[in-house]
N, C-alpha and C positions, 0 to 999 in steps of 0.2 A: 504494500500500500504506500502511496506516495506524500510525503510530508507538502502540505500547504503550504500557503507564505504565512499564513495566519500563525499557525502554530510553531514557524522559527521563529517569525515574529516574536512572539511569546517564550520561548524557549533565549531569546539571545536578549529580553528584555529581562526575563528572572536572571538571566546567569550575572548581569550586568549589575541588577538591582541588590546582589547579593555582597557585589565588591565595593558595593555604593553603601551600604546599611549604615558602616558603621561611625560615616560623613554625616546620614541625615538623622540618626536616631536621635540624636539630643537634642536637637535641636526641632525636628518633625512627626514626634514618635507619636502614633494613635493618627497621623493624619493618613491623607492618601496618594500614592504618589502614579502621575499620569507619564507612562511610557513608548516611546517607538527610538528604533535602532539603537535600542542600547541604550538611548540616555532619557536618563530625566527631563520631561516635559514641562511639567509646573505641577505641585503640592495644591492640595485641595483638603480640605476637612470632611469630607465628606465622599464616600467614592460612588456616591448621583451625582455628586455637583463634577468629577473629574472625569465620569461620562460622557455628559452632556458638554462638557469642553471639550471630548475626544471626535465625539460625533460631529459638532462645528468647523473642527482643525484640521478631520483626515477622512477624506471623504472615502478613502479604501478600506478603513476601518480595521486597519493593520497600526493595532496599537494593544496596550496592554493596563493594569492598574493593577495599584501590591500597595495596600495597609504597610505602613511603616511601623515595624513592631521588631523584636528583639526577635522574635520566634517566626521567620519569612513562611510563608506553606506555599509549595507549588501544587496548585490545585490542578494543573492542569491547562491546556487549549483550552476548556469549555468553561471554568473558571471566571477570567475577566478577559476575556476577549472581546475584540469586537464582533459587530452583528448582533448585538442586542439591544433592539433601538426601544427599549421600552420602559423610559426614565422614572 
């Protein structure tokens, strides 16, 4: 079965967000962080409110979102991916 762009997508935004934690944690911890290609997009408090900036920003919807917390969980492509336009 063939890997998406959706789910490297996803895959190279956790791996990135991982190297990234321990920059935002003190600073952003319990918020939301909005992701494509690896990097940090803009922090949000709320991961509806960094949706609905994803959905505005990237109309391919190749983008990703990770709670900024001590304990990262890779839930997964079906997680926070995009394609889920129902804020």
């Amino acid at each position: 079965m063939a890997v998406s762009e959706q789910e490297k997508q996803v895959a190279l935004n956790f791996k990135a967000f991982e190297t990234k934690l321990n920059d935002l944690i003190d600073k952003y911890a319990g918020k939301w962080a909005l992701l494509r290609d690896g990097s940090v997009v803009e922090i949000f408090d709320t991961a509806r409110d960094a949706h609905i900036a994803a959905w505005k920003i990237f109309d391919d919807e190749r983008f990703s979102v990770q709670e900024i917390s001590k304990a990262p969980v890779d839930l997964g492509f079906y997680s926070y991916a995009g394609n889920t336009r129902s804020p």
